[in-house]
C-alpha positions in Angstrom: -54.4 101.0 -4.1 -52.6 103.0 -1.2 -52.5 102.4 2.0 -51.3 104.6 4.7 -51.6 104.1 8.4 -51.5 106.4 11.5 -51.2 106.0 15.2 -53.6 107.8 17.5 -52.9 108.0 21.4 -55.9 107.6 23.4 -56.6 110.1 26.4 -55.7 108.8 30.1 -58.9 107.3 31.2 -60.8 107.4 27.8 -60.0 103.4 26.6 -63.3 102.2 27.8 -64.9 104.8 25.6 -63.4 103.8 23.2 -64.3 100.2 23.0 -67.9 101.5 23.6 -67.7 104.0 19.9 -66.6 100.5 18.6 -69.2 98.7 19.8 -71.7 101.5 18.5 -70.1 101.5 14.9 -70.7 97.5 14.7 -73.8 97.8 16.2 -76.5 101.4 15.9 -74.0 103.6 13.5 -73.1 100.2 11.1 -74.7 100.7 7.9 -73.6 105.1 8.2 -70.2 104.0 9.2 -69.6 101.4 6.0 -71.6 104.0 3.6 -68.9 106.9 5.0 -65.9 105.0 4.3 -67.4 103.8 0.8 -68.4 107.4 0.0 -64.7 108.1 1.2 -63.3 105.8 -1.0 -61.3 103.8 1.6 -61.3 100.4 3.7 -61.0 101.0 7.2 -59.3 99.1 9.5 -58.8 99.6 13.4 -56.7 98.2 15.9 -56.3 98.9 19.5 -52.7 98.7 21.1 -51.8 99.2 24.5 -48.2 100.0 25.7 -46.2 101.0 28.9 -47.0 104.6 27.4 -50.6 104.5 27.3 -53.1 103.1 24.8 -52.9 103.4 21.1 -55.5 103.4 18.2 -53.7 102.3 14.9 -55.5 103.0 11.7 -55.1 102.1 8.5 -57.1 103.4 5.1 -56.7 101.6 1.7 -57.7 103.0 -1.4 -57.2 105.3 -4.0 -56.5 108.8 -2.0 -56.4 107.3 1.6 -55.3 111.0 2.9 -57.5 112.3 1.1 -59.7 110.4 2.5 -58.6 111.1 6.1 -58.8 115.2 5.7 -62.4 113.9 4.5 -63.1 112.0 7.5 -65.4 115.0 9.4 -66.7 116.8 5.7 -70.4 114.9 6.6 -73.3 116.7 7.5 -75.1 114.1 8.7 -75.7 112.6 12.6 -72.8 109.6 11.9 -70.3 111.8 11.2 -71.1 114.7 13.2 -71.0 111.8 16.4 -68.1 110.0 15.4 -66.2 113.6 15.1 -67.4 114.7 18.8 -66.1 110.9 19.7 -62.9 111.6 18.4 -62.1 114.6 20.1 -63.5 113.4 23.4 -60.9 110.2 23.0 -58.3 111.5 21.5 -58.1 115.0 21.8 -58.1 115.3 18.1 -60.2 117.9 16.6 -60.8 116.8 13.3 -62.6 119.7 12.0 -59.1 121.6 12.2 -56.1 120.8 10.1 -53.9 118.5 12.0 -50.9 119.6 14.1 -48.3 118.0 11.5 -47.9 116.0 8.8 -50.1 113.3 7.6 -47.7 109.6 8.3 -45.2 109.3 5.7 -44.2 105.5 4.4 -40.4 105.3 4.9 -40.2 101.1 4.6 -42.3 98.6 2.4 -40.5 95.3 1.2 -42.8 94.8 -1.6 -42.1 98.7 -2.9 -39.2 100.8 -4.3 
């Protein structure tokens, strides 16, 4: 298993919304959130960090191909992923239909690895 993690600013203003897409994803978009990340291969996990800087979204995705996985994360057709795309652009700012502006996170410590 891999793992790779990313942290995501969230817009000025937008942090509220953002507790209310998690809110949705436990709650109306459960069972098409758990079947994306399955289909995608990957557990998700998301945390919420806020700093002198502004809030933060860290994410992590474990699995075989977790950026694989991530580049996958809009590739739906279907109403989940379609809203949860929208969501993340109106939080974030991130578009994740594009190709992102730079590199995917790269691993540069782990004190279990090589």
């Amino acid at each position: 298993m891999a793992l790779m993690a990313m942290a995501i600013p969230i817009l000025p203003g937008k942090t509220e919304q953002f507790r209310r897409i998690i809110e949705e994803e436990r709650g109306r978009w459960h069972k098409d959130y758990v079947a994306s990340r399955q289909r995608l291969g990957v557990r998700e996990r998301v945390f919420l960090q806020s700093t002198p800087m502004g809030d933060l979204v860290i994410v992590t995705l474990e699995g075989d191909d977790p950026a694989r996985a991530f580049q996958g994360l809009a590739t739906g057709d279907d109403d989940y992923t379609r809203w949860f795309v929208q969501q993340v652009k109106e939080v974030h700012g991130v578009d994740l239909t594009q190709p992102l502006p730079g590199p995917l996170p790269e691993l540069v410590e782990d004190s279990q690895g090589g």
